[in-house]
Backbone as XML, in Angstrom:
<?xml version="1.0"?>
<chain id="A" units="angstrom">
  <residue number="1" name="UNK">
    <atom name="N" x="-4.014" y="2.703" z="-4.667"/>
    <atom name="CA" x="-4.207" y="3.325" z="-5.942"/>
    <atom name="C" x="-4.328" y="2.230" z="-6.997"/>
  </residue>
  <residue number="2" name="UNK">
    <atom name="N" x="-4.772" y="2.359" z="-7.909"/>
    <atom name="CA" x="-5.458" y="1.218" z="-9.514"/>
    <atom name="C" x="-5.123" y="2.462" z="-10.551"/>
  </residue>
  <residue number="3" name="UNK">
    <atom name="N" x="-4.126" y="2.104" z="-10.852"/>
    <atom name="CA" x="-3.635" y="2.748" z="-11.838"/>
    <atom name="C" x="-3.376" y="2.452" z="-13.251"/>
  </residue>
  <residue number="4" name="UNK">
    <atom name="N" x="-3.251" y="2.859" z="-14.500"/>
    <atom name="CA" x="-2.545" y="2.468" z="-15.373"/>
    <atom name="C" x="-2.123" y="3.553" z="-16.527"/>
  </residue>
  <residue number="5" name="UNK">
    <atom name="N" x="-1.434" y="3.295" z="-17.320"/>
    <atom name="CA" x="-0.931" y="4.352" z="-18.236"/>
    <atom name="C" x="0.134" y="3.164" z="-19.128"/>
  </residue>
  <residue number="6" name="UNK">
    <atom name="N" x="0.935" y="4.379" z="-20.048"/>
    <atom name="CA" x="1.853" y="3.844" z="-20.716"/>
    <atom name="C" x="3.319" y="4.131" z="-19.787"/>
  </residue>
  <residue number="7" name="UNK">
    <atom name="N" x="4.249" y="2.704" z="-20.242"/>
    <atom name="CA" x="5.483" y="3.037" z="-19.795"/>
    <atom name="C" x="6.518" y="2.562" z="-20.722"/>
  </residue>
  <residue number="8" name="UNK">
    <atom name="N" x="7.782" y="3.821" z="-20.730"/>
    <atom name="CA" x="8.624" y="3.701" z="-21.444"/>
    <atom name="C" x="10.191" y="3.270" z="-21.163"/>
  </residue>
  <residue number="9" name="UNK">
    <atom name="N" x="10.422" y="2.714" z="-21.985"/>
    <atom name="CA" x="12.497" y="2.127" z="-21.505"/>
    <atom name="C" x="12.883" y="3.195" z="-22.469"/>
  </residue>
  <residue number="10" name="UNK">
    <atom name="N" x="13.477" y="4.286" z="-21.543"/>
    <atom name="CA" x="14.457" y="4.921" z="-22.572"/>
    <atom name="C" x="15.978" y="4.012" z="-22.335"/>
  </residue>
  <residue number="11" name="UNK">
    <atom name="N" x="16.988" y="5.096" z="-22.347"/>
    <atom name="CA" x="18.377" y="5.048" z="-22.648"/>
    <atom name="C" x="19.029" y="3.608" z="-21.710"/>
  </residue>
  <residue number="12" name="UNK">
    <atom name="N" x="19.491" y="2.505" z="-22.366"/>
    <atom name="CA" x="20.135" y="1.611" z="-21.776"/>
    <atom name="C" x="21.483" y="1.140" z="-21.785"/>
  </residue>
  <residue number="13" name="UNK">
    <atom name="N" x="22.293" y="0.298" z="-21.330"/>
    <atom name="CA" x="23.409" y="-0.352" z="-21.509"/>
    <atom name="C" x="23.499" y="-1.030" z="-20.507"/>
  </residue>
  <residue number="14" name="UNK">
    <atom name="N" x="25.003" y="-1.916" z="-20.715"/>
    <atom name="CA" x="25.427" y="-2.664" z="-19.471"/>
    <atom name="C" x="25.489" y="-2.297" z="-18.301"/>
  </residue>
  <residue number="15" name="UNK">
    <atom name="N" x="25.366" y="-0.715" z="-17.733"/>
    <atom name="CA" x="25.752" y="0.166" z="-16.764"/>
    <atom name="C" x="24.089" y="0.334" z="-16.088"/>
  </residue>
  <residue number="16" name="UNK">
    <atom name="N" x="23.405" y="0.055" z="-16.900"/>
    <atom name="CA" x="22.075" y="1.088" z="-16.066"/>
    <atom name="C" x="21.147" y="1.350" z="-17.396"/>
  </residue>
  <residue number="17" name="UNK">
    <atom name="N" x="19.890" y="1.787" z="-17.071"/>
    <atom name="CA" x="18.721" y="1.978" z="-17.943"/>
    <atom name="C" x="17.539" y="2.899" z="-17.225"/>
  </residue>
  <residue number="18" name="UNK">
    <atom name="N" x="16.953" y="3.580" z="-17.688"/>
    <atom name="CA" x="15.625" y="4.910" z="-17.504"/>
    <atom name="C" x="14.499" y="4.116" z="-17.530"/>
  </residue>
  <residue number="19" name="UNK">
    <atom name="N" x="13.608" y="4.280" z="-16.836"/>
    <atom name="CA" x="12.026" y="3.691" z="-17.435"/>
    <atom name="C" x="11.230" y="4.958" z="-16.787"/>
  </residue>
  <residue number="20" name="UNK">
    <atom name="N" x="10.308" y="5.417" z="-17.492"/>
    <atom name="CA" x="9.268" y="6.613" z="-17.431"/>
    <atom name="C" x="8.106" y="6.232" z="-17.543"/>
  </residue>
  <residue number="21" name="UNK">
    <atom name="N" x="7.223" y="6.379" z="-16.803"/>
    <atom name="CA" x="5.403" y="6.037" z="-16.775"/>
    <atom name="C" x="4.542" y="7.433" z="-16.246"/>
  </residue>
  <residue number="22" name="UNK">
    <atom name="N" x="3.585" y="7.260" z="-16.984"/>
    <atom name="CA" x="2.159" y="8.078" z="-16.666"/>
    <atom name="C" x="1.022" y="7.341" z="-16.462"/>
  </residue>
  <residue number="23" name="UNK">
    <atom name="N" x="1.394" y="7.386" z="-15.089"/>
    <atom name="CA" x="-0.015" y="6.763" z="-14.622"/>
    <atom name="C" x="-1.608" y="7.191" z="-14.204"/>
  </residue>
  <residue number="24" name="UNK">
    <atom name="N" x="-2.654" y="6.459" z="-14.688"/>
    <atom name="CA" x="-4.022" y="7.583" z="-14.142"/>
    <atom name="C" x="-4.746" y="6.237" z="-13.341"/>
  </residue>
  <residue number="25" name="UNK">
    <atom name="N" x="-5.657" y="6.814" z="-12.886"/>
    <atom name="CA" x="-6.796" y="5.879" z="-12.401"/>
    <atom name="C" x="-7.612" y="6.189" z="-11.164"/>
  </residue>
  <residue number="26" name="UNK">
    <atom name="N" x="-7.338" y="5.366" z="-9.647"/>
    <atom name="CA" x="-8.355" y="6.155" z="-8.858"/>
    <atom name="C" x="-7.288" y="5.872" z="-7.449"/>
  </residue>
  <residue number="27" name="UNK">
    <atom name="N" x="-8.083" y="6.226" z="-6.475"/>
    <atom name="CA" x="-7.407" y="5.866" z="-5.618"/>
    <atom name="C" x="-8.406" y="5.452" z="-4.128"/>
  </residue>
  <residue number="28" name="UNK">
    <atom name="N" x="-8.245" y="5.027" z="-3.258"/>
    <atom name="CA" x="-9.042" y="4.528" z="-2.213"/>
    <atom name="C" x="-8.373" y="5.172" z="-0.658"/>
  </residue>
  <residue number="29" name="UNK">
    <atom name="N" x="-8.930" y="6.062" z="-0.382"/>
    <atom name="CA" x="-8.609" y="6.222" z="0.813"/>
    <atom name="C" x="-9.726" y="5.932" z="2.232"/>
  </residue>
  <residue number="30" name="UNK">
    <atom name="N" x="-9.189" y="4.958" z="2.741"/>
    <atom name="CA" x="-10.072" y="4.537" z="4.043"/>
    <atom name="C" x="-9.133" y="5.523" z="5.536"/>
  </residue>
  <residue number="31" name="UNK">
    <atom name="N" x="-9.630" y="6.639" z="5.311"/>
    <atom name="CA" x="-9.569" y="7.600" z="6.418"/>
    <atom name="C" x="-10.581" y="7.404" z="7.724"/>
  </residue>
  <residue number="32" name="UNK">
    <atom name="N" x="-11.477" y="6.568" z="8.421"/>
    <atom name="CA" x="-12.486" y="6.524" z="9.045"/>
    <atom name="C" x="-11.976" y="5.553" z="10.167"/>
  </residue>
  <residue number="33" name="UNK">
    <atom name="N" x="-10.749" y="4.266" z="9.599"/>
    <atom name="CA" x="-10.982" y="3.013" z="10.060"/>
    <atom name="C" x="-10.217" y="2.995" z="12.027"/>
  </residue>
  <residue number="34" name="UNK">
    <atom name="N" x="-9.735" y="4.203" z="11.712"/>
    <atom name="CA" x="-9.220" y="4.040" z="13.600"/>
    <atom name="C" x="-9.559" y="5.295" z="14.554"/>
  </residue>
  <residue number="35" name="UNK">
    <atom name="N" x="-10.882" y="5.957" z="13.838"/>
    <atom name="CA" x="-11.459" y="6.759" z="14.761"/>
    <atom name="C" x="-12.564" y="6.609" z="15.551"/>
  </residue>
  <residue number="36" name="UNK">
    <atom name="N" x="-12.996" y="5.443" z="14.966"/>
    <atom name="CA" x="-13.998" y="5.074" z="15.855"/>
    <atom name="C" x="-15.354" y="5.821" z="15.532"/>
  </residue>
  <residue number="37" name="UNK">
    <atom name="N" x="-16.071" y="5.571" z="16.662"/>
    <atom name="CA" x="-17.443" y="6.426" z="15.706"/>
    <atom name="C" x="-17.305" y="8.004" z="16.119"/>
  </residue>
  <residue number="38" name="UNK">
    <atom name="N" x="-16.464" y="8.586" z="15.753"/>
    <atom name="CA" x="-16.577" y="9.859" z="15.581"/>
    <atom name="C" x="-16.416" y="10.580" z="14.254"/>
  </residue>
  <residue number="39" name="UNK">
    <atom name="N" x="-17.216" y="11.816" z="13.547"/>
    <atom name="CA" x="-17.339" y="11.956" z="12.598"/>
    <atom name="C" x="-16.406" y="12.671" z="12.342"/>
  </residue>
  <residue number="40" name="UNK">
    <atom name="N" x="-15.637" y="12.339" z="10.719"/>
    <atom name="CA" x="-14.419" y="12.682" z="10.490"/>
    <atom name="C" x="-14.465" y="13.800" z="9.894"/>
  </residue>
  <residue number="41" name="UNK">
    <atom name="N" x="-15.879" y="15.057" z="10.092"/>
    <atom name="CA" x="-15.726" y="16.165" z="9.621"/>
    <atom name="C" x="-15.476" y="16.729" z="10.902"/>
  </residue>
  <residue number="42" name="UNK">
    <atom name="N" x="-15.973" y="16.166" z="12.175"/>
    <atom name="CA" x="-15.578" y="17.061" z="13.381"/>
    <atom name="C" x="-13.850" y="17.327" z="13.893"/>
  </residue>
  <residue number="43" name="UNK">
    <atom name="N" x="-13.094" y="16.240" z="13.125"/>
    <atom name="CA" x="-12.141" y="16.475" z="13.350"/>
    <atom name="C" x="-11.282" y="16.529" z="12.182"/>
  </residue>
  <residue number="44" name="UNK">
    <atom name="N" x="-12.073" y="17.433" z="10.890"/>
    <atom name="CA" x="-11.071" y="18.044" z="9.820"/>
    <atom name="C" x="-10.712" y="17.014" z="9.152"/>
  </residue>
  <residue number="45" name="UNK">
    <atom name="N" x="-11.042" y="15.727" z="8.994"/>
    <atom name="CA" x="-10.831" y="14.692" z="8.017"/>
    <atom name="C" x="-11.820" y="14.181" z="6.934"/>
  </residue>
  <residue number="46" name="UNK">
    <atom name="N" x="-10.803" y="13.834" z="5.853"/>
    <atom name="CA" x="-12.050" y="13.135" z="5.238"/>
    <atom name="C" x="-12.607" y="11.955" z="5.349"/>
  </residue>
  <residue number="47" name="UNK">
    <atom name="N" x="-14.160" y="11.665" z="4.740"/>
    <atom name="CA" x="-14.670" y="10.281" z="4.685"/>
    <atom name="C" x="-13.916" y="9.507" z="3.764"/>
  </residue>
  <residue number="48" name="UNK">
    <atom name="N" x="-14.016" y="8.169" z="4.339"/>
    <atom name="CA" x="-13.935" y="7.349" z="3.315"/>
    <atom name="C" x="-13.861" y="7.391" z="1.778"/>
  </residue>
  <residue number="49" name="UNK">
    <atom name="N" x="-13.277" y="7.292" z="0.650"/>
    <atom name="CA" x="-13.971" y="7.895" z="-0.656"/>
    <atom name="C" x="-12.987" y="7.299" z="-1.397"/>
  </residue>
  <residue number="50" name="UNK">
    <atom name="N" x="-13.539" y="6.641" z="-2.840"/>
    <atom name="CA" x="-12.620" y="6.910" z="-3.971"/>
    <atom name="C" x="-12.537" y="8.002" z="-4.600"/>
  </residue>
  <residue number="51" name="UNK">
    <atom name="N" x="-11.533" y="8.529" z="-5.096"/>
    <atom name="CA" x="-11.139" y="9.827" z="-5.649"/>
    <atom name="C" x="-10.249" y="9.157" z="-7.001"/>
  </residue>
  <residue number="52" name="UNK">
    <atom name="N" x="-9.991" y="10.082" z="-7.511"/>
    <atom name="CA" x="-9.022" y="10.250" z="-8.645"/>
    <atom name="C" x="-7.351" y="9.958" z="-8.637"/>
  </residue>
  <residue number="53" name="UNK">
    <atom name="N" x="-6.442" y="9.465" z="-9.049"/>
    <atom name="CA" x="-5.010" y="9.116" z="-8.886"/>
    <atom name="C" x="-4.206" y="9.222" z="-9.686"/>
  </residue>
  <residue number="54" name="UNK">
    <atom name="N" x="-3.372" y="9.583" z="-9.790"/>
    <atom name="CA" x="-1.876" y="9.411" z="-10.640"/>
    <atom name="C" x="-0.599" y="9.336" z="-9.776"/>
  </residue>
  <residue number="55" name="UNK">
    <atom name="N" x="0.152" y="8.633" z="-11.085"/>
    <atom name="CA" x="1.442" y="8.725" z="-11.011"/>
    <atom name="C" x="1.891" y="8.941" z="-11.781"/>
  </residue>
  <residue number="56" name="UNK">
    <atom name="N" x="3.045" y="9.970" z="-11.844"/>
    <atom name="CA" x="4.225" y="10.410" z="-12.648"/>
    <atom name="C" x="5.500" y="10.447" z="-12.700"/>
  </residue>
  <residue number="57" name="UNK">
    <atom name="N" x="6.726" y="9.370" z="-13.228"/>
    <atom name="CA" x="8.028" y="8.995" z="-12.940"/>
    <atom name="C" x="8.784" y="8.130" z="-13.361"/>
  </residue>
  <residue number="58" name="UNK">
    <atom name="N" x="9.164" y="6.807" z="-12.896"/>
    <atom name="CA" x="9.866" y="6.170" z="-13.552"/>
    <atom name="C" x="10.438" y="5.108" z="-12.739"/>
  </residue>
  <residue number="59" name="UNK">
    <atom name="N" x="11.890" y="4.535" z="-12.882"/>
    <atom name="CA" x="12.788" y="3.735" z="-12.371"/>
    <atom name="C" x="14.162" y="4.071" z="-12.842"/>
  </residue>
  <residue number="60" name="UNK">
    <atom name="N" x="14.856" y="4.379" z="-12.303"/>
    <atom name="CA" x="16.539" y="4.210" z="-12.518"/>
    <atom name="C" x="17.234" y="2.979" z="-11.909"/>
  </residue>
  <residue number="61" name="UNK">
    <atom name="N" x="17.954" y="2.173" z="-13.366"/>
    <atom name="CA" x="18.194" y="0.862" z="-12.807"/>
    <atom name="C" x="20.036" y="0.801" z="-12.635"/>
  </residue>
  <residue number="62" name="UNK">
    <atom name="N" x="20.570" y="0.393" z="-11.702"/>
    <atom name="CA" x="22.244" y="0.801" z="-12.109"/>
    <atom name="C" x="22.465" y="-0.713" z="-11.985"/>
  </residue>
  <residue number="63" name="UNK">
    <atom name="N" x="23.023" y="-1.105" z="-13.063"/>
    <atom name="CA" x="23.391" y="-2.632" z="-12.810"/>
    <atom name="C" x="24.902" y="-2.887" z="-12.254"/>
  </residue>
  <residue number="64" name="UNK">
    <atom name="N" x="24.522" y="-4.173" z="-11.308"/>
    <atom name="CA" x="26.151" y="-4.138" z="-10.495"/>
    <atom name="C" x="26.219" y="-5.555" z="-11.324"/>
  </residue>
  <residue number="65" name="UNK">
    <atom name="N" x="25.919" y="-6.430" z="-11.758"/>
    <atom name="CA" x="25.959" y="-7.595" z="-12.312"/>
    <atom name="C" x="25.020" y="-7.857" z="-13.505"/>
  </residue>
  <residue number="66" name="UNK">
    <atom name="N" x="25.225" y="-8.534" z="-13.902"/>
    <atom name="CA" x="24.107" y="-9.463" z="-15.234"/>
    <atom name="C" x="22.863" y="-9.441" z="-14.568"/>
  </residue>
  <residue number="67" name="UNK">
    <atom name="N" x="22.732" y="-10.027" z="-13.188"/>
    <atom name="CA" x="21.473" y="-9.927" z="-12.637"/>
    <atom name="C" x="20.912" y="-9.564" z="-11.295"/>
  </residue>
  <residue number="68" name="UNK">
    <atom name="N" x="21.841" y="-8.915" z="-10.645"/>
    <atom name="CA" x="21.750" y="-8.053" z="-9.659"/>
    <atom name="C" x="21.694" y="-6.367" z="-10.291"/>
  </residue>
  <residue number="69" name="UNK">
    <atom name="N" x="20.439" y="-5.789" z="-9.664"/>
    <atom name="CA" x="20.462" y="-4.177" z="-10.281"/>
    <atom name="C" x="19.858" y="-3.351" z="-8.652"/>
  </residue>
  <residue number="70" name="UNK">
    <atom name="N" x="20.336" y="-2.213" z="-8.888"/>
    <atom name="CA" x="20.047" y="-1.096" z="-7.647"/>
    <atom name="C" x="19.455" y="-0.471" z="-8.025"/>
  </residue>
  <residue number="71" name="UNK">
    <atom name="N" x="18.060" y="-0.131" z="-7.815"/>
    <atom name="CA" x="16.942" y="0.418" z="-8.045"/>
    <atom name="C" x="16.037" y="0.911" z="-7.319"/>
  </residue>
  <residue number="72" name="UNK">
    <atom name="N" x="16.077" y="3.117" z="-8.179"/>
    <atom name="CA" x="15.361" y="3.756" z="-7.583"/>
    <atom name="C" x="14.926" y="4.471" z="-8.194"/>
  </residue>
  <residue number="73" name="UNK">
    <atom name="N" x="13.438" y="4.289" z="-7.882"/>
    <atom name="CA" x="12.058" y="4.824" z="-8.006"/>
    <atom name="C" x="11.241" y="5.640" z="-7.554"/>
  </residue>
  <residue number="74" name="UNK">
    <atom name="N" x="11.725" y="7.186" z="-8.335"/>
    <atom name="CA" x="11.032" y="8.314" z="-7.680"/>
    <atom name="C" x="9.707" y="8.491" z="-8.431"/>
  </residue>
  <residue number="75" name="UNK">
    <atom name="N" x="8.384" y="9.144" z="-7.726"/>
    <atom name="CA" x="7.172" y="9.165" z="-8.365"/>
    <atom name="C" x="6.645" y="10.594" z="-8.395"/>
  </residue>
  <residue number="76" name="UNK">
    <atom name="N" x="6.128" y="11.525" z="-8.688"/>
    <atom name="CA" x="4.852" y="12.369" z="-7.950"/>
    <atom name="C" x="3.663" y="11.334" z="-8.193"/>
  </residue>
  <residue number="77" name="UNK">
    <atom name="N" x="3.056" y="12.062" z="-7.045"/>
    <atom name="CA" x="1.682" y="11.260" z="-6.735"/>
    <atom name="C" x="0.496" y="12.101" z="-6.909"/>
  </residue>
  <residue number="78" name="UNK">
    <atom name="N" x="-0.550" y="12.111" z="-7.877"/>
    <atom name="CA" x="-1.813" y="13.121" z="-7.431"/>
    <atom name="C" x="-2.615" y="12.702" z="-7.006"/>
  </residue>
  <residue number="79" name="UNK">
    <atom name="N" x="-3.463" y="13.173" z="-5.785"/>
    <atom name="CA" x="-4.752" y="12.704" z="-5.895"/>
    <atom name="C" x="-5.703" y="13.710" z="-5.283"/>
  </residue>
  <residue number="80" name="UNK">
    <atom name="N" x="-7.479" y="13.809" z="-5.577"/>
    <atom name="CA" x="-8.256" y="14.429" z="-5.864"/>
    <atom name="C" x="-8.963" y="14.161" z="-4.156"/>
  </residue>
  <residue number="81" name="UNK">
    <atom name="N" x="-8.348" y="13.907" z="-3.192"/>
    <atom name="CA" x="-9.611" y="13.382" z="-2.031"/>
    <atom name="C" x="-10.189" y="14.450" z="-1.604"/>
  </residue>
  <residue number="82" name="UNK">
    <atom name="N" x="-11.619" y="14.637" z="-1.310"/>
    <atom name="CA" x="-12.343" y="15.861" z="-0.656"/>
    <atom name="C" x="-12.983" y="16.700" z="-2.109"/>
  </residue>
  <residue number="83" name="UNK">
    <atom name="N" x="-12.369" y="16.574" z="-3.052"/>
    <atom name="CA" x="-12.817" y="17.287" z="-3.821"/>
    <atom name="C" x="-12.167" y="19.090" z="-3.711"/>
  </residue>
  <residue number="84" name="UNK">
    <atom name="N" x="-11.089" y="19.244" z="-3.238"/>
    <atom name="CA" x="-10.599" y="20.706" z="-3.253"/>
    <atom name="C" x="-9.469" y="20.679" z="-3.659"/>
  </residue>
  <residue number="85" name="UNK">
    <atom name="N" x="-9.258" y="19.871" z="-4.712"/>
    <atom name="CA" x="-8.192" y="20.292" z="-5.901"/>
    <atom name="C" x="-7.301" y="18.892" z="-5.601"/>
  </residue>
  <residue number="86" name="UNK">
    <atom name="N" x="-6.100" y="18.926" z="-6.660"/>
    <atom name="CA" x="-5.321" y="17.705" z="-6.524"/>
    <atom name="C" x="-4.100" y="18.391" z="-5.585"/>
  </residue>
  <residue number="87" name="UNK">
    <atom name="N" x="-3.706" y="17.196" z="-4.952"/>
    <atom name="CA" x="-2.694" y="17.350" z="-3.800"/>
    <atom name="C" x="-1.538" y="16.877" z="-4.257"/>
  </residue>
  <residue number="88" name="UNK">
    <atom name="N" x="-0.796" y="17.147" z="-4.145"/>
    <atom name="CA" x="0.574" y="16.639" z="-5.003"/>
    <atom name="C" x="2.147" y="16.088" z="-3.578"/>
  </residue>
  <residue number="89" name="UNK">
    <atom name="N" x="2.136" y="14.747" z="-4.051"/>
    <atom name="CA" x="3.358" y="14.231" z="-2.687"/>
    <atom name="C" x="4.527" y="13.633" z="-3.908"/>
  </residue>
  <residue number="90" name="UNK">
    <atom name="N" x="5.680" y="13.497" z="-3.517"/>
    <atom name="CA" x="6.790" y="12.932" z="-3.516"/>
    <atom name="C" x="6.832" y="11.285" z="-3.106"/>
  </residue>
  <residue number="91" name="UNK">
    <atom name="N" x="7.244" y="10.683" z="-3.663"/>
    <atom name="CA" x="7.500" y="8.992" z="-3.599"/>
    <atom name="C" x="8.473" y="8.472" z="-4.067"/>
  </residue>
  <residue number="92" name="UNK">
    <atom name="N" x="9.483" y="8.093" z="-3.112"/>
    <atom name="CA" x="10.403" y="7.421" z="-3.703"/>
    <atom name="C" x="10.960" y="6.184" z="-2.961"/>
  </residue>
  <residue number="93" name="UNK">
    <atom name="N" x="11.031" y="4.805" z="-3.365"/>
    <atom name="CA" x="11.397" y="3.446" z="-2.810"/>
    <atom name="C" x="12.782" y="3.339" z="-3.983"/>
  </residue>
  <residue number="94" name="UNK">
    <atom name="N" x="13.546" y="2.831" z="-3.361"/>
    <atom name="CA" x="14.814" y="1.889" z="-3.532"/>
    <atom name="C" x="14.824" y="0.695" z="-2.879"/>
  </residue>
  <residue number="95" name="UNK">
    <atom name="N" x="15.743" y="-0.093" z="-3.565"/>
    <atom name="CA" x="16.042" y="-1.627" z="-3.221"/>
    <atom name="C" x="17.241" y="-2.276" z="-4.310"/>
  </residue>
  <residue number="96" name="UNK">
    <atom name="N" x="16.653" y="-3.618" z="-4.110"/>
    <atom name="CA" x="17.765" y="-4.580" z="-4.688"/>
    <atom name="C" x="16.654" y="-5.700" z="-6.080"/>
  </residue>
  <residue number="97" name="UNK">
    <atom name="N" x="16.752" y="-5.372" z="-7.318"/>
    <atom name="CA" x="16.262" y="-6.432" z="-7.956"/>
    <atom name="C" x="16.950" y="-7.597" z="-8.651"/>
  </residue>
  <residue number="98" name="UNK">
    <atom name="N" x="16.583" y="-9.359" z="-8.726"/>
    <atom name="CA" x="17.538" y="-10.014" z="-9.077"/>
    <atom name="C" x="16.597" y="-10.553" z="-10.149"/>
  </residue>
  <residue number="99" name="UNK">
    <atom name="N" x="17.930" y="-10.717" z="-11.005"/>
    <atom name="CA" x="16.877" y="-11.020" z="-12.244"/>
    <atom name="C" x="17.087" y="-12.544" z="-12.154"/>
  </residue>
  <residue number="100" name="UNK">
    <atom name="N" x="16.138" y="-13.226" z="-12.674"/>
    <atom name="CA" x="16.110" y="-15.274" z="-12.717"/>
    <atom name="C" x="16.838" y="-15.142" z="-14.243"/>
  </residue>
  <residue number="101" name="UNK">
    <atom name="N" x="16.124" y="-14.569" z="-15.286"/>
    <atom name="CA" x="16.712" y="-14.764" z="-16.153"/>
    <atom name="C" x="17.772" y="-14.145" z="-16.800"/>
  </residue>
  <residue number="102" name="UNK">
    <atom name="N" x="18.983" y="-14.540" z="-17.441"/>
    <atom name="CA" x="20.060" y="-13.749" z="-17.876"/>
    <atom name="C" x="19.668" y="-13.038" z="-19.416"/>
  </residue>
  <residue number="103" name="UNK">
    <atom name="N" x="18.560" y="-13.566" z="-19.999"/>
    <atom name="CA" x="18.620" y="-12.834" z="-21.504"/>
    <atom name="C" x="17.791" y="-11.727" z="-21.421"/>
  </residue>
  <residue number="104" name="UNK">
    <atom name="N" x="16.893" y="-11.321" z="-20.718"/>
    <atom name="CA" x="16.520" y="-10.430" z="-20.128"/>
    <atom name="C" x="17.182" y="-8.692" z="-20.533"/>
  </residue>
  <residue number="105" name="UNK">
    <atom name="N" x="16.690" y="-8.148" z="-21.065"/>
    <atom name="CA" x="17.428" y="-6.501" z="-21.108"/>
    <atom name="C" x="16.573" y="-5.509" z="-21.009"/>
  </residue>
</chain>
């Protein structure tokens, strides 16, 4: 996906902070590449295609230190492939971010 939009830092402190984005743009799906030459309408798939994309969501950051934070990032996802409306999925990654710098907020 090639996305972009605006993103926002809401509510922060020493404890944790919100970030919210709306994302638009396109998206690339290479559906073709491990079927070999068989056509991907005979078996209910789509071609190859850029289509349309978003994202809608954010980051929740919980800080355990100055520069260690636990961070998770739920999304909806749209996208337009085939042309029979937008499809709507769930996305969410967690992890560990360390920050280099301490002045950072």
């Amino acid at each position: 996906m090639f996305l972009v939009g605006p993103e926002f830092r809401g509510p922060s402190n020493e404890h944790g902070s919100i970030t919210l984005h709306a994302l638009v743009g396109g998206a690339y799906g290479n559906f073709e590449r491990d079927i070999d030459n068989v056509p991907p309408g005979a078996l209910g798939l789509f071609s190859n295609q850029f289509a349309f994309g978003s994202a809608f969501g954010g980051s929740i950051d919980l800080n355990r230190s100055p520069r260690l934070v636990f961070r998770i990032s739920p999304d909806a996802t749209l996208t337009d492939f085939g042309g029979a409306g937008l499809k709507d999925q769930f996305t969410i990654s967690v992890g560990i971010l360390y920050r280099l710098s301490k002045g950072l907020k």
